[in-house]
MARDO-564001 format. One record per atom (N, C-alpha, C, O): residue number from 0; residue in three letters; atom name; x, y, z. Coordinates in Angstrom, 1 decimal, always signed. Layout:
<sites>
SITE     i    aa   at        x        y        z
SITE   NUM   ALA   CA        X        Y        Z
...
</sites>
This chain:
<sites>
SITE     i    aa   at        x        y        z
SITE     0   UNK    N    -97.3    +56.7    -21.4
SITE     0   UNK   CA    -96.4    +56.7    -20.3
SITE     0   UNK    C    -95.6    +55.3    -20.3
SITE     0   UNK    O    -96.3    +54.3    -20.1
SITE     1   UNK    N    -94.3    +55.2    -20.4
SITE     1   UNK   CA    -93.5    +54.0    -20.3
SITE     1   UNK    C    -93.5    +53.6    -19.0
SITE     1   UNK    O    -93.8    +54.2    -18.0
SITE     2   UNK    N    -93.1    +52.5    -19.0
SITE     2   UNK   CA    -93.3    +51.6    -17.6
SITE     2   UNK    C    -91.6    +51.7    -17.5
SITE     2   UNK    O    -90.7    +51.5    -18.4
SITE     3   UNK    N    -91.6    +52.1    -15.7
SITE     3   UNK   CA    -89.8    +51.6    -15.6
SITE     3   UNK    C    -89.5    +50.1    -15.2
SITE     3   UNK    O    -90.2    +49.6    -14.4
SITE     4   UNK    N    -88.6    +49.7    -15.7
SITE     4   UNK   CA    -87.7    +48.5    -15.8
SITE     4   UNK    C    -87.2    +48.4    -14.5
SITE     4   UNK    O    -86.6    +49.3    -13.9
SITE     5   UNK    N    -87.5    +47.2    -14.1
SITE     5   UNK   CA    -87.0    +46.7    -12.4
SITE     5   UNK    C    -85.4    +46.4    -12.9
SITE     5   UNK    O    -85.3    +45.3    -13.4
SITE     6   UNK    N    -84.2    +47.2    -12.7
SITE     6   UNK   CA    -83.2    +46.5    -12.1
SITE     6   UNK    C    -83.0    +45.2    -12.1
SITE     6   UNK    O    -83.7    +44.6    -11.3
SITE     7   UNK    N    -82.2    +44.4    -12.6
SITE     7   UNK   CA    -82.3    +43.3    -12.0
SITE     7   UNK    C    -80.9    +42.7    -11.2
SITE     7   UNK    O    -79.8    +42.6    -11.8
SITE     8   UNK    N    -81.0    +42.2     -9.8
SITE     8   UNK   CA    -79.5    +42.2     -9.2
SITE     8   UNK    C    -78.6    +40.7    -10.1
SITE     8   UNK    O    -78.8    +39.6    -10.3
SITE     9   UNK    N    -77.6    +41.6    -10.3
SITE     9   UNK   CA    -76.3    +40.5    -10.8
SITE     9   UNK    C    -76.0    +39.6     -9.1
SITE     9   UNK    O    -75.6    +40.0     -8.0
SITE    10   UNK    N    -76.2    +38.5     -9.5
SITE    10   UNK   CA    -76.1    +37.4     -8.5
SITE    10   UNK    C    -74.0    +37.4     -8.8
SITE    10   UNK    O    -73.6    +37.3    -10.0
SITE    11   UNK    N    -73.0    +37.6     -7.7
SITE    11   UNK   CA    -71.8    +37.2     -7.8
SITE    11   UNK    C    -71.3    +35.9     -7.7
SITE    11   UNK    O    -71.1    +35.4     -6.7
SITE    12   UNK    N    -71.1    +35.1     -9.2
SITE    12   UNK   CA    -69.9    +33.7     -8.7
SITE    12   UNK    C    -69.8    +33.3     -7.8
SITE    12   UNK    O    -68.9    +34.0     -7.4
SITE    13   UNK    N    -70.1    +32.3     -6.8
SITE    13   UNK   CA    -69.1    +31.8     -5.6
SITE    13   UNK    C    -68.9    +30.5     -6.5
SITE    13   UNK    O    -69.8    +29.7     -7.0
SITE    14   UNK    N    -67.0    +30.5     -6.8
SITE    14   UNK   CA    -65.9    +29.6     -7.0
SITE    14   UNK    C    -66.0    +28.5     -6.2
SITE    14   UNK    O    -66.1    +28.5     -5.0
SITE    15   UNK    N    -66.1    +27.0     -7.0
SITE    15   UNK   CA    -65.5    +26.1     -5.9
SITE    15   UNK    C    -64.2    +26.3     -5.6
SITE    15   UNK    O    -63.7    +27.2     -6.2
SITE    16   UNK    N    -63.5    +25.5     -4.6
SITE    16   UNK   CA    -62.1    +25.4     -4.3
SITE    16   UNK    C    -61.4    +24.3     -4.7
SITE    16   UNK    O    -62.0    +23.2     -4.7
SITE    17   UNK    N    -60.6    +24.5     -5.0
SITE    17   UNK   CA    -59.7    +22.9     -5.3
SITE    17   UNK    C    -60.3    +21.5     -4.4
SITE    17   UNK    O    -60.4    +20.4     -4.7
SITE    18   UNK    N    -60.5    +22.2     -3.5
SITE    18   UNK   CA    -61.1    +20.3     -2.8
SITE    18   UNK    C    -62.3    +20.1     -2.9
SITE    18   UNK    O    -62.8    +19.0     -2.7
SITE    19   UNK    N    -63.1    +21.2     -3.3
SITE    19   UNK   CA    -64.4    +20.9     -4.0
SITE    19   UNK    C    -64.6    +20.2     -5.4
SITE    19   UNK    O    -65.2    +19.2     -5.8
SITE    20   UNK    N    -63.8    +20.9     -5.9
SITE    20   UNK   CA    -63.1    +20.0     -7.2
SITE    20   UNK    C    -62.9    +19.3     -7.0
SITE    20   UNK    O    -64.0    +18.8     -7.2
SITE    21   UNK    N    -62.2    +18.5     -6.6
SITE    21   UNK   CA    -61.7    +17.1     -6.0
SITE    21   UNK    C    -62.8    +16.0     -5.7
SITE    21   UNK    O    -63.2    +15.0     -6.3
SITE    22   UNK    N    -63.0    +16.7     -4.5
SITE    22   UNK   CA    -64.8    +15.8     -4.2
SITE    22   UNK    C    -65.5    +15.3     -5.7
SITE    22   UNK    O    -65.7    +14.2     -6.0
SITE    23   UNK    N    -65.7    +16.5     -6.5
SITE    23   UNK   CA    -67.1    +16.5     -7.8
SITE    23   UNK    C    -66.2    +15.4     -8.6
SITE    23   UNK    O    -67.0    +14.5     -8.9
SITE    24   UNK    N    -65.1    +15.0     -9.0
SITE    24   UNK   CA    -63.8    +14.5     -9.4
SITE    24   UNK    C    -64.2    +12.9     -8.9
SITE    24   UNK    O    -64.5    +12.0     -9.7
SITE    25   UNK    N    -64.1    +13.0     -7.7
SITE    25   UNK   CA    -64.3    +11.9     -7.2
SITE    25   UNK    C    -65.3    +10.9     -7.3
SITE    25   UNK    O    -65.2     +9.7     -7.5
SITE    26   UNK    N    -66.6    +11.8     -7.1
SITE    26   UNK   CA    -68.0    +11.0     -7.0
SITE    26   UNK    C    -67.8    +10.9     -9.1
SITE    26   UNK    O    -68.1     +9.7     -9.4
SITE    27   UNK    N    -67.6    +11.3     -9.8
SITE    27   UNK   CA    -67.5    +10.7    -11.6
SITE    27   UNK    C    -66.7     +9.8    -11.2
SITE    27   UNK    O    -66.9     +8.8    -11.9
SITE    28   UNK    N    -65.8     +9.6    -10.4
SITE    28   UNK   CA    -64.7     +8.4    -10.7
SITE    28   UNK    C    -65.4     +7.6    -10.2
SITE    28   UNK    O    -65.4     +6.6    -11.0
SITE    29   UNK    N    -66.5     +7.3     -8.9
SITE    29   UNK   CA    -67.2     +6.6     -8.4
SITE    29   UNK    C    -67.7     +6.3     -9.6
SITE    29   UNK    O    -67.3     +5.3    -10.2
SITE    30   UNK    N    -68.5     +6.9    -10.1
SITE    30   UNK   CA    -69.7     +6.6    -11.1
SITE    30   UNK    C    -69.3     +5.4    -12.3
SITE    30   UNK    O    -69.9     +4.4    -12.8
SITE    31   UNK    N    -68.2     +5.9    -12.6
SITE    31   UNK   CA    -67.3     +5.4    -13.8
SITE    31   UNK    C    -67.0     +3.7    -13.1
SITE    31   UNK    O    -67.6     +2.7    -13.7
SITE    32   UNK    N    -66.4     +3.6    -12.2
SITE    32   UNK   CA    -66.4     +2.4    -11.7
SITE    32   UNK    C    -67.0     +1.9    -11.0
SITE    32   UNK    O    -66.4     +1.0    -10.3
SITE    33   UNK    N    -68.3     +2.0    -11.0
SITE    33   UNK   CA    -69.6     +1.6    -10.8
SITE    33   UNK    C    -70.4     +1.0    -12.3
SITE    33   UNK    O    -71.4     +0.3    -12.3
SITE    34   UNK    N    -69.9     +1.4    -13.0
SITE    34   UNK   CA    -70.1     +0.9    -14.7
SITE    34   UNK    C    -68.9     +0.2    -15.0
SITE    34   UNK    O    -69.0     +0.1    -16.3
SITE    35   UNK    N    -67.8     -0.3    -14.7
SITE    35   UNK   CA    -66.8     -0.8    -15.1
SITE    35   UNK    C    -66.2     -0.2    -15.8
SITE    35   UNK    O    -65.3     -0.9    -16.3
SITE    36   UNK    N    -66.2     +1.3    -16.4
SITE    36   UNK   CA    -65.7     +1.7    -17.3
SITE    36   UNK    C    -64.3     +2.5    -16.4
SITE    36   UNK    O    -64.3     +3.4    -15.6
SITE    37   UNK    N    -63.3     +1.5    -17.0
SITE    37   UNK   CA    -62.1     +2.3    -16.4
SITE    37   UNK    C    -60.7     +2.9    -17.8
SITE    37   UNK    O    -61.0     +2.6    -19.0
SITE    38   UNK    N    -59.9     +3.3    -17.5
SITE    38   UNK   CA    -58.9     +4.0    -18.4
SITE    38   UNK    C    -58.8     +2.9    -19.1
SITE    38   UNK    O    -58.5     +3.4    -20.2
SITE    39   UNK    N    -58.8     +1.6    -19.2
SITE    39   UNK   CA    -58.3     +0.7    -21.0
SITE    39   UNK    C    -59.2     +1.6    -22.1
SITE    39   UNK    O    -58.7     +1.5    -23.3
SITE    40   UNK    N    -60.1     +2.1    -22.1
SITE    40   UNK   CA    -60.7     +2.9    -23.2
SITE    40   UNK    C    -60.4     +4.5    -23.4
SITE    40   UNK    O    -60.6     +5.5    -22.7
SITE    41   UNK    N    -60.1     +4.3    -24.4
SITE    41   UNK   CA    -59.3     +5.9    -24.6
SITE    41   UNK    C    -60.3     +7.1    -24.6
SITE    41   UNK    O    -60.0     +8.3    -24.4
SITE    42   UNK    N    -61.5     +6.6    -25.0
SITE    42   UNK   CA    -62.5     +8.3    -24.6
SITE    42   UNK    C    -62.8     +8.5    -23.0
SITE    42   UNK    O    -63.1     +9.6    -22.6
SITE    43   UNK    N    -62.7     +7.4    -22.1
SITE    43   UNK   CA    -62.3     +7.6    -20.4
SITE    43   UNK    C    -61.2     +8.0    -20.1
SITE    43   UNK    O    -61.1     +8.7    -19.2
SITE    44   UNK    N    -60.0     +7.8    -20.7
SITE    44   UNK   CA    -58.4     +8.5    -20.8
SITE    44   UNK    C    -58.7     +9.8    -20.8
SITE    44   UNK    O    -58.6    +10.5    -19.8
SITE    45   UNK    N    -59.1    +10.1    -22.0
SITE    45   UNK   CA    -59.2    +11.7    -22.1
SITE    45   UNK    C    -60.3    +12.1    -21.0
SITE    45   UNK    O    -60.2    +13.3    -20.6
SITE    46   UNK    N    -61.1    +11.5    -20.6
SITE    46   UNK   CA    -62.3    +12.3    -19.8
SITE    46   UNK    C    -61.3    +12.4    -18.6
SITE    46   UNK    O    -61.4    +13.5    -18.1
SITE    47   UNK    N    -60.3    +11.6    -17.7
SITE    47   UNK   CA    -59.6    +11.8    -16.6
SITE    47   UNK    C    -58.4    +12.4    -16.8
SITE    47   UNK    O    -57.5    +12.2    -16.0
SITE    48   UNK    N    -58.2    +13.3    -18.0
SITE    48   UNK   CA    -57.2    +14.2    -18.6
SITE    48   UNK    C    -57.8    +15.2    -18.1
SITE    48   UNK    O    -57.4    +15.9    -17.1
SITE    49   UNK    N    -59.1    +15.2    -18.9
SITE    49   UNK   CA    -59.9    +16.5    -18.7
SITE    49   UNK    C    -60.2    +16.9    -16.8
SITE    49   UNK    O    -59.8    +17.8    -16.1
SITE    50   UNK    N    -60.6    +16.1    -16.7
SITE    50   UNK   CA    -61.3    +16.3    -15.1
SITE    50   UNK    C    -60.0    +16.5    -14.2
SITE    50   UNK    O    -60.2    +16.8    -13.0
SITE    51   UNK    N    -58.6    +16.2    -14.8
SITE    51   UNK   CA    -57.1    +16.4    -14.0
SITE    51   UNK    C    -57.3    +17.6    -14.3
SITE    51   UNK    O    -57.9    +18.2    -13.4
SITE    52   UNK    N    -57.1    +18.5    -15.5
SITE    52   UNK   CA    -57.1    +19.4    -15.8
SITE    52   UNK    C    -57.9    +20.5    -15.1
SITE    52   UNK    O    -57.4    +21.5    -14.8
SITE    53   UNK    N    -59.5    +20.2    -14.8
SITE    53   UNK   CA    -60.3    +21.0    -14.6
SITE    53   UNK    C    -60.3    +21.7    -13.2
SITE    53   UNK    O    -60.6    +22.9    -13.0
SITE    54   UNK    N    -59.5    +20.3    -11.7
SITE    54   UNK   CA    -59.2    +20.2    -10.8
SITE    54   UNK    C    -58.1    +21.3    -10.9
SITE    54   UNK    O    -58.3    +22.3    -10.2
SITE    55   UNK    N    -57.1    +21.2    -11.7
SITE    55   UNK   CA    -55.7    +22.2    -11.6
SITE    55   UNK    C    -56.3    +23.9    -12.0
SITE    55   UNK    O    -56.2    +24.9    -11.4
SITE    56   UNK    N    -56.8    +23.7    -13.1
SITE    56   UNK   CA    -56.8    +25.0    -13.3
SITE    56   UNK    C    -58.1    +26.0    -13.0
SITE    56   UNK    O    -58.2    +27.2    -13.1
SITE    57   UNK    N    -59.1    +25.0    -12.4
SITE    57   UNK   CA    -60.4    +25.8    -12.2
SITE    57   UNK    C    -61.2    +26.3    -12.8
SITE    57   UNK    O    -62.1    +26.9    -12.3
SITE    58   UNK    N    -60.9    +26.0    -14.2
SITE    58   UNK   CA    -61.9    +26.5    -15.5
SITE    58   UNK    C    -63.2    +25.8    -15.5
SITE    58   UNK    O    -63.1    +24.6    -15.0
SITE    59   UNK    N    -64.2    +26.2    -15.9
SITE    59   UNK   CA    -65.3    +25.5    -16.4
SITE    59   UNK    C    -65.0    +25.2    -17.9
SITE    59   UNK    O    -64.5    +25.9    -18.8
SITE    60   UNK    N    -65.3    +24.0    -17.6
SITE    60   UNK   CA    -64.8    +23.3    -19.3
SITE    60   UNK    C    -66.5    +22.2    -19.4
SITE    60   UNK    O    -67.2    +21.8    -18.5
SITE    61   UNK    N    -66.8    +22.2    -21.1
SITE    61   UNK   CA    -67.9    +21.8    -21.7
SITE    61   UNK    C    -66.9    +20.6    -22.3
SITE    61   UNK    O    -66.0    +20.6    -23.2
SITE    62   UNK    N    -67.8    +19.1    -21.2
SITE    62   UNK   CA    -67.2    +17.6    -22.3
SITE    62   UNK    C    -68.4    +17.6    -23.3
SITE    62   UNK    O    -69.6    +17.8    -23.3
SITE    63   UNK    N    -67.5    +17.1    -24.0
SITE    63   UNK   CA    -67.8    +16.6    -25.3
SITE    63   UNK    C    -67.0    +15.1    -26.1
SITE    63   UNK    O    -66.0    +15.4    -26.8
SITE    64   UNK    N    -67.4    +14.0    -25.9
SITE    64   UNK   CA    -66.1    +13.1    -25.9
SITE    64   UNK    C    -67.0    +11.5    -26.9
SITE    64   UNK    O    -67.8    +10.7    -26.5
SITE    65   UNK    N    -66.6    +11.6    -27.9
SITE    65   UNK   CA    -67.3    +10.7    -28.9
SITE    65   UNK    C    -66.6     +9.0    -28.3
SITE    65   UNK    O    -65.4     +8.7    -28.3
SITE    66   UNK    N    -67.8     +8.1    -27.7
SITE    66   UNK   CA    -67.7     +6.8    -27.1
SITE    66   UNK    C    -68.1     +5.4    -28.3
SITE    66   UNK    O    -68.9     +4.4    -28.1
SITE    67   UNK    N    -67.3     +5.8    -29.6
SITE    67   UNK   CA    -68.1     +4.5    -30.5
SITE    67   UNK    C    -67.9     +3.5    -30.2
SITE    67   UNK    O    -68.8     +2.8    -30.8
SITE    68   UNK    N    -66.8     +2.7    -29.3
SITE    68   UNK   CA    -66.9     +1.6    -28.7
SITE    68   UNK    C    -68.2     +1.0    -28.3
SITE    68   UNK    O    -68.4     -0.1    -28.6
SITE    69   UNK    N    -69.2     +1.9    -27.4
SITE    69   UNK   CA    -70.2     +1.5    -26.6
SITE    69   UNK    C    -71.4     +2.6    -27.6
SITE    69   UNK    O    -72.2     +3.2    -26.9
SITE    70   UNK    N    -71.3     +2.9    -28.8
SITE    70   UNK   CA    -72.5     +4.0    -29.4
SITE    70   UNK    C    -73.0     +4.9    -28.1
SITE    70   UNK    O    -74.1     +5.0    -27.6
SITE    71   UNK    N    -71.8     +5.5    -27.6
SITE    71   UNK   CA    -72.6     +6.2    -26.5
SITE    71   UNK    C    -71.6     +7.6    -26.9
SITE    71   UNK    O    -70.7     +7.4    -27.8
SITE    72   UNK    N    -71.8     +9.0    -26.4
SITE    72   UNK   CA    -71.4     +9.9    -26.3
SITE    72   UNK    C    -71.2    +11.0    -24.8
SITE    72   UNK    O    -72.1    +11.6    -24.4
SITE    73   UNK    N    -70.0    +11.0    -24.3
SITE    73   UNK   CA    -69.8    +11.5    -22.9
SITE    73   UNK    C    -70.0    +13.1    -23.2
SITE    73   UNK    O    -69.2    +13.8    -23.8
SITE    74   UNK    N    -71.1    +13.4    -22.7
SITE    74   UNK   CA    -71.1    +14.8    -22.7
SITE    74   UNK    C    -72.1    +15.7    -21.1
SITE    74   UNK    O    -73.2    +15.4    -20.6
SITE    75   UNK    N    -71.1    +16.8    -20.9
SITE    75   UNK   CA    -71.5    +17.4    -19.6
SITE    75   UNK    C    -70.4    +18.6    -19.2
SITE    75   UNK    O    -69.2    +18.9    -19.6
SITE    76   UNK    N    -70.9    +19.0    -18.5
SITE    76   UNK   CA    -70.2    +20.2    -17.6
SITE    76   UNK    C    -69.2    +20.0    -16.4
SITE    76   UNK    O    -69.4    +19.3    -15.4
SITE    77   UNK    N    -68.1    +20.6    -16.7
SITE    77   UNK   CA    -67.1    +20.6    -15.3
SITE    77   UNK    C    -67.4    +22.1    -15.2
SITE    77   UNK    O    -67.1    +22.9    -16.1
SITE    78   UNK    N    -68.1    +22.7    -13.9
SITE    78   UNK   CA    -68.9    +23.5    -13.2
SITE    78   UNK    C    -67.9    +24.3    -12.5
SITE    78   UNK    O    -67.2    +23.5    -11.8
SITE    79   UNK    N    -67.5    +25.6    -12.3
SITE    79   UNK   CA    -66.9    +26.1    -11.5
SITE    79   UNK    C    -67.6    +26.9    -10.0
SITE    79   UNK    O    -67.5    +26.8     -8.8
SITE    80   UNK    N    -68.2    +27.6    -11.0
SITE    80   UNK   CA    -69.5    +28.4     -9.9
SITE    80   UNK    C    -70.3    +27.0     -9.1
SITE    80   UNK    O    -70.4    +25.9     -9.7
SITE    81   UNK    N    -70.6    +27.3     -8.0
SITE    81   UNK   CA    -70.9    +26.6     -6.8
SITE    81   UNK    C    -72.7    +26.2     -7.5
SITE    81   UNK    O    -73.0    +25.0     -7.5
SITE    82   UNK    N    -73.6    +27.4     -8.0
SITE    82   UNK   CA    -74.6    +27.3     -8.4
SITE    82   UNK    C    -74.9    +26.5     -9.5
SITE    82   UNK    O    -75.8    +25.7     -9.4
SITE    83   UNK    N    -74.1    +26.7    -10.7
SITE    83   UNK   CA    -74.2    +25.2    -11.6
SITE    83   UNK    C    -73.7    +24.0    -11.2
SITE    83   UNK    O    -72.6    +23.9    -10.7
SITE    84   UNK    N    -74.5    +22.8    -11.4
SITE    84   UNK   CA    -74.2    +21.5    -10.9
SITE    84   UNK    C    -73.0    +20.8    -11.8
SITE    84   UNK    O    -72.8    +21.3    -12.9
SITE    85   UNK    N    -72.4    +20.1    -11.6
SITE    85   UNK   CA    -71.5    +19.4    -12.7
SITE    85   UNK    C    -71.9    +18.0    -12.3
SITE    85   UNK    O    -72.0    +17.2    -11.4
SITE    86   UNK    N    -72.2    +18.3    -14.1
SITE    86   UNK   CA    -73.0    +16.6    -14.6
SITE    86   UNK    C    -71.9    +16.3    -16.2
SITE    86   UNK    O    -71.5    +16.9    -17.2
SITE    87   UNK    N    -72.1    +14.8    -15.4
SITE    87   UNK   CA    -71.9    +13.7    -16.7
SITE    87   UNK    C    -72.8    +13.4    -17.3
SITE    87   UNK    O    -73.8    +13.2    -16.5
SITE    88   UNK    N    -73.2    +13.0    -18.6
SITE    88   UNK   CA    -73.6    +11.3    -18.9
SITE    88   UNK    C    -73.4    +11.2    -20.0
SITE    88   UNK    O    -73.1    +12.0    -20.9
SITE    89   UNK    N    -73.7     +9.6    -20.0
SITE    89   UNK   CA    -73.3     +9.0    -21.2
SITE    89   UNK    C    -74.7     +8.9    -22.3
SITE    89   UNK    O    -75.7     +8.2    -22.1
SITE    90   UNK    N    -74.5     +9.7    -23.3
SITE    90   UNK   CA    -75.6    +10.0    -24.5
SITE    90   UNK    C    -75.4     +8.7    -25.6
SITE    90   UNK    O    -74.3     +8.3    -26.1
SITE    91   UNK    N    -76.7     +8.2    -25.8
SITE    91   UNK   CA    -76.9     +7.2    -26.5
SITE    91   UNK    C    -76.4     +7.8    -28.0
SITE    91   UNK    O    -76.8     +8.9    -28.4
SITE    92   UNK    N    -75.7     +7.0    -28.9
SITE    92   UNK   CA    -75.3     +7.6    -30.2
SITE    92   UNK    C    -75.3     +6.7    -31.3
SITE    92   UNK    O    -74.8     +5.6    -31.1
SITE    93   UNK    N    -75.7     +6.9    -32.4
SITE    93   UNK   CA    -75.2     +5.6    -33.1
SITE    93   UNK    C    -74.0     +5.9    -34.2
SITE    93   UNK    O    -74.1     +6.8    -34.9
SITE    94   UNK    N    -73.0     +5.1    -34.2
SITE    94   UNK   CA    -71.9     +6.1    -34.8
SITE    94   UNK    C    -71.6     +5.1    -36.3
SITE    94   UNK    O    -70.8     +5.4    -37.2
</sites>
Protein backbone atom coordinates (compact mmCIF):
# COMPACT_ATOMS: atom_id res chain seq x y z
CA UNK A 1 0.00 0.00 0.00
CA UNK A 2 1.66 3.44 -1.01
CA UNK A 3 1.64 6.21 1.37
CA UNK A 4 -0.03 9.57 -0.07
CA UNK A 5 2.08 12.57 -0.44
CA UNK A 6 1.14 15.68 1.69
CA UNK A 7 0.69 18.53 -0.76
CA UNK A 8 2.86 20.95 -0.13
CA UNK A 9 1.55 24.83 -0.03
CA UNK A 10 3.44 27.13 -2.59
CA UNK A 11 4.27 30.06 -0.28
CA UNK A 12 3.39 33.44 -2.79
CA UNK A 13 6.42 36.23 -3.30
CA UNK A 14 5.75 39.34 -1.37
CA UNK A 15 7.87 41.95 -3.64
CA UNK A 16 9.75 44.70 -1.85
CA UNK A 17 8.77 48.18 -3.17
CA UNK A 18 11.03 50.71 -4.48
CA UNK A 19 11.54 52.32 -1.05
CA UNK A 20 12.28 49.17 0.46
CA UNK A 21 14.91 48.96 -2.05
CA UNK A 22 16.06 52.08 -1.23
CA UNK A 23 16.22 51.53 2.60
CA UNK A 24 18.34 47.82 1.83
CA UNK A 25 20.50 50.44 -0.64
CA UNK A 26 21.05 52.50 2.00
CA UNK A 27 22.09 50.49 5.12
CA UNK A 28 25.24 48.74 2.20
CA UNK A 29 26.03 52.36 1.61
CA UNK A 30 26.13 52.77 5.45
CA UNK A 31 28.27 49.72 5.68
CA UNK A 32 30.64 50.67 2.86
CA UNK A 33 31.35 53.93 4.59
CA UNK A 34 31.82 52.66 7.68
CA UNK A 35 34.90 50.70 6.09
CA UNK A 36 36.00 53.72 4.16
CA UNK A 37 35.44 52.07 1.06
CA UNK A 38 33.94 54.71 -1.19
CA UNK A 39 33.65 54.96 -5.25
CA UNK A 40 37.75 55.84 -5.93
CA UNK A 41 37.83 52.00 -6.38
CA UNK A 42 36.34 50.64 -9.27
CA UNK A 43 34.93 47.17 -7.97
CA UNK A 44 32.66 49.73 -5.36
CA UNK A 45 31.75 51.69 -8.79
CA UNK A 46 30.33 48.81 -10.21
CA UNK A 47 28.75 47.47 -6.90
CA UNK A 48 26.67 51.17 -6.78
CA UNK A 49 25.91 50.54 -10.58
CA UNK A 50 24.61 47.41 -9.65
CA UNK A 51 22.57 48.37 -6.47
CA UNK A 52 21.23 51.68 -8.82
CA UNK A 53 20.17 49.19 -11.04
CA UNK A 54 18.65 46.73 -8.66
CA UNK A 55 16.59 49.77 -7.03
CA UNK A 56 15.22 50.74 -10.76
CA UNK A 57 14.39 47.61 -11.96
CA UNK A 58 13.50 45.25 -9.12
CA UNK A 59 15.26 42.26 -10.25
CA UNK A 60 17.05 40.01 -7.87
CA UNK A 61 20.50 40.18 -9.06
CA UNK A 62 23.56 37.61 -7.70
CA UNK A 63 27.01 40.09 -6.91
CA UNK A 64 29.78 38.74 -7.75
CA UNK A 65 32.59 41.47 -7.93
CA UNK A 66 36.48 40.44 -8.00
CA UNK A 67 38.31 43.20 -5.10
CA UNK A 68 42.24 42.52 -5.87
CA UNK A 69 43.10 45.76 -4.60
CA UNK A 70 42.18 44.53 -0.91
CA UNK A 71 42.50 40.28 -1.90
CA UNK A 72 38.93 40.42 -1.02
CA UNK A 73 35.84 39.36 -3.21
CA UNK A 74 32.26 41.31 -3.00
CA UNK A 75 29.83 38.73 -3.25
CA UNK A 76 25.92 38.56 -2.16
CA UNK A 77 22.38 38.97 -3.02
CA UNK A 78 20.17 41.88 -4.07
CA UNK A 79 16.88 40.17 -2.75
CA UNK A 80 13.60 40.98 -4.14
CA UNK A 81 11.10 38.77 -2.26
CA UNK A 82 10.61 40.28 1.28
CA UNK A 83 11.60 36.58 2.69
CA UNK A 84 15.21 36.45 1.38
CA UNK A 85 17.48 38.73 3.25
CA UNK A 86 19.92 40.83 1.07
CA UNK A 87 23.39 40.36 2.17
CA UNK A 88 26.79 41.65 1.28
CA UNK A 89 30.26 40.68 2.08
CA UNK A 90 33.46 41.04 1.45
CA UNK A 91 35.13 37.25 0.82
CA UNK A 92 38.67 36.93 1.69
CA UNK A 93 40.64 36.00 -1.73
CA UNK A 94 44.03 35.69 -2.70
CA UNK A 95 44.35 36.84 -6.29
Amino acid sequence: MKKKREKKLKIEPIYRTIEERKNEVRKIKEVLDEHQLSIEYEPIKKLYNIMFNYIKTGERIIVNIPFPDMNKRIEGVLAVNIREEVALRLKYEKF
